[in-house]
C-alpha positions in Angstrom: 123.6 173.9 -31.6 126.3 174.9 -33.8 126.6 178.0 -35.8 125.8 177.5 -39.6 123.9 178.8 -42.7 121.2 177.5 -44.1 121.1 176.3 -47.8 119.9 178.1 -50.4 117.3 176.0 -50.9 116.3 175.4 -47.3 115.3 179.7 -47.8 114.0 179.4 -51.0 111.3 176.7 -49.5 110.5 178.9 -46.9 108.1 180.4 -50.2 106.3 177.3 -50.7 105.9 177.9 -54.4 105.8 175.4 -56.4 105.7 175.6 -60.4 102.9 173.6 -61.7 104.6 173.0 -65.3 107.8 172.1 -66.5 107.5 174.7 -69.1 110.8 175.4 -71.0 113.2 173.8 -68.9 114.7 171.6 -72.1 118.3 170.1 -71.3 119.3 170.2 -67.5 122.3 169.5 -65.8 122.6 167.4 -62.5 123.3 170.3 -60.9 120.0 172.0 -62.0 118.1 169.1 -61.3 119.2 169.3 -57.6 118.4 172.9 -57.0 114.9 172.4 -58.7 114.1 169.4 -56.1 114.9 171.1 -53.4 113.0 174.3 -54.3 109.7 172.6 -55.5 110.0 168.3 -54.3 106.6 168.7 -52.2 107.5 166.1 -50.0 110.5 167.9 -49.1 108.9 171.1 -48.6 106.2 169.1 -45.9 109.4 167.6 -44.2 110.6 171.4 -44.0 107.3 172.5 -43.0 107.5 170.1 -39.9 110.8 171.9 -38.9 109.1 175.4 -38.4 106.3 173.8 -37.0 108.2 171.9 -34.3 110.7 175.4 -34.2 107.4 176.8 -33.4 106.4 174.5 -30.1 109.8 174.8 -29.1 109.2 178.6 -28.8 105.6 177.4 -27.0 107.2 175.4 -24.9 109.3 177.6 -23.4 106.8 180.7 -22.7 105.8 178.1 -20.1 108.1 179.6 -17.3 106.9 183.4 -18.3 105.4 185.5 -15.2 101.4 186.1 -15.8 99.5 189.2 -14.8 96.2 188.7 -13.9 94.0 191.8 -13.3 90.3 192.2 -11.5 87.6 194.0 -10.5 84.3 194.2 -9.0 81.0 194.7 -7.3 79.4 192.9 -5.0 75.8 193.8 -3.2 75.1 191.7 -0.4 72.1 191.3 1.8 71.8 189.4 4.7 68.8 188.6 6.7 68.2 188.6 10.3 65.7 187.6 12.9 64.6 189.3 16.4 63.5 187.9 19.2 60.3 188.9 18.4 60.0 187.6 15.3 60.2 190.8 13.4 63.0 190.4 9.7 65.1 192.6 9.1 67.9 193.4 6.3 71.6 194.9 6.6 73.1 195.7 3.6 76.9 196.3 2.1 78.2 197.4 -0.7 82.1 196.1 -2.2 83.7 197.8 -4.8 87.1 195.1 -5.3 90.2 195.7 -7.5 93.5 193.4 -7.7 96.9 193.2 -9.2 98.2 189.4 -9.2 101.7 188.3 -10.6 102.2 184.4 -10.9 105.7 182.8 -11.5 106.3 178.9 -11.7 110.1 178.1 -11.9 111.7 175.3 -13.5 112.2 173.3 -10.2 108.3 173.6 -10.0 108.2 176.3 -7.2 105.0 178.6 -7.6 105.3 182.1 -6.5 102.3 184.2 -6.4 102.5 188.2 -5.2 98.8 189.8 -5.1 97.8 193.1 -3.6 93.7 194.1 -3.7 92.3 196.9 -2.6 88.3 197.4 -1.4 85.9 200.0 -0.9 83.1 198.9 1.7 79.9 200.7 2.4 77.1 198.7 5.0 73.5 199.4 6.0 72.4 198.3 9.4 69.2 198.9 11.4 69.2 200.7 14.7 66.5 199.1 16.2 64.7 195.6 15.7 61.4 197.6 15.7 61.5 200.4 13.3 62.7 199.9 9.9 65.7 202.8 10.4 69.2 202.0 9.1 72.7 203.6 9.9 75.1 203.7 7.4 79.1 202.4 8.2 81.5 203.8 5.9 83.0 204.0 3.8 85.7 201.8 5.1 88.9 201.2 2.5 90.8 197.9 2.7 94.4 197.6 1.2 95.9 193.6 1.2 99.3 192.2 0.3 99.8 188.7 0.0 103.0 186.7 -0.8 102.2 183.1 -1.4 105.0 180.3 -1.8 104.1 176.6 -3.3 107.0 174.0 -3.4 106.0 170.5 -4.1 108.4 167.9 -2.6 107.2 164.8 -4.4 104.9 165.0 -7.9 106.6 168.0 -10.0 109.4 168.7 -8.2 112.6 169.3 -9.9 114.0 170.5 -13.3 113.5 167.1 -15.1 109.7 166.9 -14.2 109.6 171.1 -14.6 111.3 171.3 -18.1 110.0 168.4 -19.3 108.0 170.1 -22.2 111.1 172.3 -23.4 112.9 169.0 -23.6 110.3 167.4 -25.5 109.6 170.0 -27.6 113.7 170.3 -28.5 114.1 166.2 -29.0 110.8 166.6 -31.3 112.6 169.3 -33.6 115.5 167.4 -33.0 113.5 163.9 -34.8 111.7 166.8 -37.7 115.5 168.2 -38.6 117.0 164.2 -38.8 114.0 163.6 -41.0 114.3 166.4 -42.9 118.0 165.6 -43.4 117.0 162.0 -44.2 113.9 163.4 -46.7 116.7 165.7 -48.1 119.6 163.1 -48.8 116.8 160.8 -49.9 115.5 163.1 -52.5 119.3 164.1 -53.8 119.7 160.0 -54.1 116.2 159.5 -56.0 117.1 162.5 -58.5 120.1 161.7 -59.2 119.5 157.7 -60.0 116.1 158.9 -61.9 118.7 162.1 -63.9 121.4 159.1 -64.7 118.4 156.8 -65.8 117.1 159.5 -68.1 120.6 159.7 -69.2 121.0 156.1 -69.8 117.7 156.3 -72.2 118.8 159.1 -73.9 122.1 156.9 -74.6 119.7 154.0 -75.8 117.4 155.5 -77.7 120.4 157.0 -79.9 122.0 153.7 -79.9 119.1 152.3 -81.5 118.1 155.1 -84.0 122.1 154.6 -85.3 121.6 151.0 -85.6 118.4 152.1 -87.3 119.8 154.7 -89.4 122.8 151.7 -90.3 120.0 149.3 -91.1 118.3 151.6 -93.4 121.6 152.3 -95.5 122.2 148.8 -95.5 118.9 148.0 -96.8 119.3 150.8 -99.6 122.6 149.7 -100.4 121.1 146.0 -101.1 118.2 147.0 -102.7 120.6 149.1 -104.9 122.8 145.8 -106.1 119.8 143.6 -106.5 118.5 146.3 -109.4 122.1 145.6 -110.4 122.0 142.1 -110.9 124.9 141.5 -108.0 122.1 140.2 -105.6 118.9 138.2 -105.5 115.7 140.2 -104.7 115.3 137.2 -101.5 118.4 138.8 -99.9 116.5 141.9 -99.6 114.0 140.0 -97.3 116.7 139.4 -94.3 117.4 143.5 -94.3 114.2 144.5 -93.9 113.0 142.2 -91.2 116.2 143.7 -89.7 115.0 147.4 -90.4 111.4 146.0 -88.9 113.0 144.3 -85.8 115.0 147.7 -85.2 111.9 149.7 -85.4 110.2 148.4 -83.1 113.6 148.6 -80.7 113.4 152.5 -81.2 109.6 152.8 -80.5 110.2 151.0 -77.0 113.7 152.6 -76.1 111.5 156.2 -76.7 108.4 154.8 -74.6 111.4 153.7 -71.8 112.8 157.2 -72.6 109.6 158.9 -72.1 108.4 156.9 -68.8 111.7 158.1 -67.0 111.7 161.6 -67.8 107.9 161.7 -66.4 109.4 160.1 -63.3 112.3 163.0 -63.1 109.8 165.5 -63.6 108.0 163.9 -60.3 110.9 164.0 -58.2 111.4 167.8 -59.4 108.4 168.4 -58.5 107.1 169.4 -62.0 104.4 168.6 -64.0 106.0 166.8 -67.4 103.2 164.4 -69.0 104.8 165.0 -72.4 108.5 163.7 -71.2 110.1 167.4 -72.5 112.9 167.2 -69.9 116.1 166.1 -71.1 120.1 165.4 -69.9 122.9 167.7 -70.9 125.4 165.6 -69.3 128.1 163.8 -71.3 129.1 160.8 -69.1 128.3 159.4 -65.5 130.7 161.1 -63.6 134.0 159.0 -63.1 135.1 160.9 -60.8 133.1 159.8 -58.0 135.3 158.3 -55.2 133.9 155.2 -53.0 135.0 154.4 -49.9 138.8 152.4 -49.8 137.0 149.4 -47.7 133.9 148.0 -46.7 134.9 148.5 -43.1 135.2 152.1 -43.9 132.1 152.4 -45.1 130.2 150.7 -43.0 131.8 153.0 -40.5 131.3 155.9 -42.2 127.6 154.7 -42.4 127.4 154.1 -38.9 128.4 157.9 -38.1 126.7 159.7 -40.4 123.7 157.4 -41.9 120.6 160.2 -42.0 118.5 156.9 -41.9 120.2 156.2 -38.5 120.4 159.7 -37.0 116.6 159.7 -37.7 116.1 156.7 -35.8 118.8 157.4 -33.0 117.0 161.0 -32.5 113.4 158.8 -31.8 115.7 156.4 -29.5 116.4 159.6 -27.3 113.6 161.4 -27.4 111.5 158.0 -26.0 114.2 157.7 -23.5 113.1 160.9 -22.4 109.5 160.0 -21.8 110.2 157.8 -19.8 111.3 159.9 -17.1 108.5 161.7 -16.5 106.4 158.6 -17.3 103.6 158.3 -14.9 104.0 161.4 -13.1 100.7 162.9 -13.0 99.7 159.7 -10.9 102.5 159.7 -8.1 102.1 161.2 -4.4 101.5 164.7 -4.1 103.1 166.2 -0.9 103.3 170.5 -1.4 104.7 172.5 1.3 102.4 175.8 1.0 102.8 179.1 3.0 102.0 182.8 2.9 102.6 186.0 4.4 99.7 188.5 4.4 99.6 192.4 5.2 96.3 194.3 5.9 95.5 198.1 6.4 92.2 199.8 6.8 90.7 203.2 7.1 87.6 205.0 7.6 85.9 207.4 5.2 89.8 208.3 4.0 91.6 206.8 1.3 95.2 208.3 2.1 95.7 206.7 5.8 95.4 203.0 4.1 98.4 203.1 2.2 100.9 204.7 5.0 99.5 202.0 7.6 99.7 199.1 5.3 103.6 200.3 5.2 104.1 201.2 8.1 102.0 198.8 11.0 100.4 196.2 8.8 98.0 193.7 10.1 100.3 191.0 9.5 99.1 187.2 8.5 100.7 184.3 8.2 100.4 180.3 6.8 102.6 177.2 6.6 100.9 174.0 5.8 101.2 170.6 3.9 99.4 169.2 1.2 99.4 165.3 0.6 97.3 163.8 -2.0 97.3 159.8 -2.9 96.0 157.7 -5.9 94.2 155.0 -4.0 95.8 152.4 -7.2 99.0 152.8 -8.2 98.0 150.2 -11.9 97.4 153.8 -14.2 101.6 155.2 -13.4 102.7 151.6 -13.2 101.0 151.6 -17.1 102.2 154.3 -17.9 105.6 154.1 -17.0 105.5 150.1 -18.7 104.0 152.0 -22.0 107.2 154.6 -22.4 109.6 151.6 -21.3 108.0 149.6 -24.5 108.2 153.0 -26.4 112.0 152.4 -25.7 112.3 148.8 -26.5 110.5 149.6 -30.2 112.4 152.4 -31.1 115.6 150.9 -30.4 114.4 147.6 -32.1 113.9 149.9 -35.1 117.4 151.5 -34.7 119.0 148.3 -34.8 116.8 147.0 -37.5 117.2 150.4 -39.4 121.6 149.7 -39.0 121.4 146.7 -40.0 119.6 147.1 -43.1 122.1 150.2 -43.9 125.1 147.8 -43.0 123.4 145.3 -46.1 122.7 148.1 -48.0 126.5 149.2 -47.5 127.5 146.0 -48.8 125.2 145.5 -51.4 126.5 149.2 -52.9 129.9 148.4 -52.4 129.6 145.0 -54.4 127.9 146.9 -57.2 130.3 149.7 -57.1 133.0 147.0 -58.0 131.1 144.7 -60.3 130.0 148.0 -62.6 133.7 149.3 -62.4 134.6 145.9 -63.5 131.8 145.8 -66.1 132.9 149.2 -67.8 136.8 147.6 -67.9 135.1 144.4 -69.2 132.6 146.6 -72.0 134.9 149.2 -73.2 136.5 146.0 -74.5 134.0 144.2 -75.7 132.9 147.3 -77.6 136.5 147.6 -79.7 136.5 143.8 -80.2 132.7 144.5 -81.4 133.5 147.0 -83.8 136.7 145.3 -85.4 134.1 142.5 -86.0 131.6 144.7 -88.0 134.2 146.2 -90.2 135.6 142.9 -90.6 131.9 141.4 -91.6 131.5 144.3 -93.9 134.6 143.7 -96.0 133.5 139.8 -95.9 130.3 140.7 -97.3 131.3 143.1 -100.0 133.4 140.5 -101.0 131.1 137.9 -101.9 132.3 135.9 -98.7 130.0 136.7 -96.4 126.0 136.6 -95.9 123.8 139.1 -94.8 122.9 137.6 -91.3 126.3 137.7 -90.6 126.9 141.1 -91.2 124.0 141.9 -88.8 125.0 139.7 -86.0 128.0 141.8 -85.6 126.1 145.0 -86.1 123.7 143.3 -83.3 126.9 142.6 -81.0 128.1 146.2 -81.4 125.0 147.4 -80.3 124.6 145.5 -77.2 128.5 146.3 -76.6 127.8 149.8 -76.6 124.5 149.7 -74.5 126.5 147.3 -72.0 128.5 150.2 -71.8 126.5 152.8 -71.2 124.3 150.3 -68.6 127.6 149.7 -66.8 129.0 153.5 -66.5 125.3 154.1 -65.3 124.9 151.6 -63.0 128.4 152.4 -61.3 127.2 156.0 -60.3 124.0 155.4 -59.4 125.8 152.7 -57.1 128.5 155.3 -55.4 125.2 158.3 -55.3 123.8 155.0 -53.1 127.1 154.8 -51.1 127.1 158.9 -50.8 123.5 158.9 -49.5 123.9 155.9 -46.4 126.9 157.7 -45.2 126.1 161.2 -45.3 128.4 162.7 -47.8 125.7 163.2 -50.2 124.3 166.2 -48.6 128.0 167.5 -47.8 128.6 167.0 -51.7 125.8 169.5 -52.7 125.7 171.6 -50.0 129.3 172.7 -50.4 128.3 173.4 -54.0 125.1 175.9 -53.7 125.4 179.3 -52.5 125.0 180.2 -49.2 123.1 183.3 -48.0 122.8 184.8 -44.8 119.7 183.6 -43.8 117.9 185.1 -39.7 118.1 181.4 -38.1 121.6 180.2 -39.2 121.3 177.9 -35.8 118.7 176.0 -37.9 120.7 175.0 -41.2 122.1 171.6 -41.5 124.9 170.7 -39.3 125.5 167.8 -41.2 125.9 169.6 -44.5 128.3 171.7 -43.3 131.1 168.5 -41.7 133.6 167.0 -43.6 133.2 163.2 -45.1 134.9 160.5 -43.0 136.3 158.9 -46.1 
């Protein structure tokens, strides 16, 4: 795996801390919103979690092929009973004092070496006679053994595949936990940033409908004003304040709208906000945010860099795996075994043992097969079937997941041009709009015009503007959905946070770190 440093926030999770309340946070930008998600977003920090956990199994995995020590020692007391000819028991007795030193190794290619030396100290009792009970005592007699012992299977578990098997498994299933956390990741960038442009869009509204509010008021005052005056009668009043009414009850829901998607940002920030504090510094939807020239090009670029389809194409490979070592626990067993043992003894001296163990050795020696058949071959034959249908599904979902990115790339692309098209089409509407309200106004301060009038060119204006606002709105959250199904959404951010050395650079994003394709 490539070299590369992990995000900020990628180290910052690493804590799990997460602040229960969204005290004081006021106006953020989407930039702040971003790095709060990725510090506190639970559902990011479980997708994070499953990275060091599978980082972790990796690490277990491959201890498998690490030598093991094994230690003894003992005592044994043995008695043995014998019979004379006359009939008469009798007992001889030994004594074993046993130590050992054993050192196990199995290689990849599924070799098991063993290397074991033991050493004994024997005492025994015997009786002289079969008459009287008198014993003679052997010993003590020392023992030293070597043994090299060699275990090659030529059928089930031979080879690297079968023998690193786990290590691969282990790799593909951090492999499958970092595409997911990717995916989780871009996901959550996506969600926050359609939930921070939603909040936006609110804030937009609800000022939009206190000015129209605020209008209605003064236009109310400035009628009940002429009717004292004798210009107006009192039943003209009537049609401003069902207007005022009609626009009060417009702010109350725009708030309750404004409220319900600040609580949702708050969620996705992983904050607690039940009172809808949180609020948007931003001035305008980005318009600099560049789509891709084509729908070909970004349905390519989708294809390539999709985190929705790397997740899926990571499950694709790591079932392909499985199934070669499908069934293996269940195949013929044919192991070539052999072993070479040295022996050395001496009598009532502990020194001689070691120098004839060295130099003329009681030498040993084994070479043998081991075959071992399943008498029904239906449990492998399942087995293997099973990982071959673990195959067929996962690449059923990859080609269902690409498909439904392709749709989705479409879909965005349609509503990248329609909103672009919309803004072009409001902007206008919104100067026509105001021309008409000024025009009204004049009308009705003339004499020429009626109230109604007058308030459904106010009424047009106000839909203008939110039109607008909708428009510029709904164009960014369309190119953030672009960004997100072909990867550039993660390259977008990462490239903006700070980057600090972090101990496992090889674990970072990859994908954060490579340029666009658009």
């Amino acid at each position: 795996m490539s070299s590369r440093r992990p995000l900020r926030w990628l180290a910052l999770s690493s804590l799990f801390v997460a602040t229960p309340a969204l005290a004081q946070t006021g106006s953020i930008g989407e930039q702040r919103a971003i790095e709060m998600a990725m510090t506190d977003n639970p559902s990011l920090r479980a997708a994070l979690i499953d990275v060091r956990q599978a980082d972790q199994q990796v690490l277990s995995a491959e201890g498998t092929f690490v030598p093991i020590l094994a230690l003894d020692f003992g005592y044994t007391h043995t008695e043995s009973p014998r019979a004379s000819s006359t009939g008469e028991i009798t007992k001889s007795q030994s004594d074993n004092w046993g130590a050992g030193a054993e050192l196990r190794h199995t290689f990849p290619w599924g070799t098991q070496l063993t290397l074991r030396m033991e050493g004994n100290r024997t005492t025994s009792r015997v009786p002289v006679t079969s008459v009287a009970a008198q014993t003679a005592t052997l010993g003590p007699t020392y023992g030293l053994t070597g043994r090299v012992s060699v275990v090659h299977p030529l059928l089930r578990g031979s080879g690297t595949t079968i023998g690193e098997a786990a290590i691969r498994q282990a790799r593909l299933s951090r492999s499958v936990s970092e595409r997911s956390r990717d995916q989780a990741a871009s996901q959550l960038m996506r969600d926050v940033l359609v939930a921070y442009w939603e909040l936006w869009y609110s804030d937009r509204a609800t000022d939009i409908e206190k000015q129209a509010r605020k209008l209605a008021a003064q236009q109310r005052d400035y009628t009940e004003r002429r009717i004292k005056s004798g210009d107006l009668a009192p039943v003209d009043l009537l049609t401003f304040e069902t207007r005022l009414s009609q626009l009060d009850e417009s702010v109350a829901v725009a708030e309750s709208s404004r409220r319900q998607k600040a609580v949702e940002l708050s969620r996705l920030l992983g904050k607690d906000d039940p009172a809808g504090a949180i609020s948007t510094s931003a001035d305008a939807p980005p318009a600099d945010l560049a789509a891709p020239v084509s729908l070909g090009a970004a349905q390519q670029a989708a294809m390539a860099q999709s985190p929705d389809i790397k997740q899926a194409e990571a499950q694709v490979t790591q079932a392909r795996d499985k199934v070669k070592t499908a069934g293996e626990n269940e195949r013929a067993r044919l192991d070539l075994e052999g072993y070479v043992q040295g022996d050395s003894l001496a009598y009532r001296e502990v020194a001689p043992v070691a120098s004839r163990f060295a130099t003329e050795p009681a030498v040993s020696a084994h070479v043998g097969l081991i075959f071992e058949l399943p008498l029904s071959g239906q449990t492998r034959t399942a087995d293997r079937r099973a990982a071959e249908l673990a195959v067929d599904s996962a690449q059923a979902r990859l080609d269902s997941t690409r498909q439904s990115v392709r749709a989705q790339v479409t879909k965005a692309m349609v509503d990248v041009d329609t909103a672009k098209r919309r803004v072009e089409l409001a902007e206008k509407t919104v100067k026509v709009a105001e021309q008409q309200v000024k025009a009204q106004e004049q009308r009705y301060a003339s004499g020429e015009g009626i109230p109604l009038e007058v308030q459904q060119a106010e009424d047009s204006l106000r839909q203008a503007r939110l039109s607008a606002e909708r428009a510029r709105v709904d164009r960014a959250q369309a190119v953030l959905t672009l960004e997100h199904l072909t990867g550039r959404l993660l390259s977008r951010y990462a490239n903006t946070l700070s980057l600090p050395e972090g101990p496992r650079r090889d674990s970072a994003y990859l994908a954060l770190r490579r340029p666009g394709p658009f």
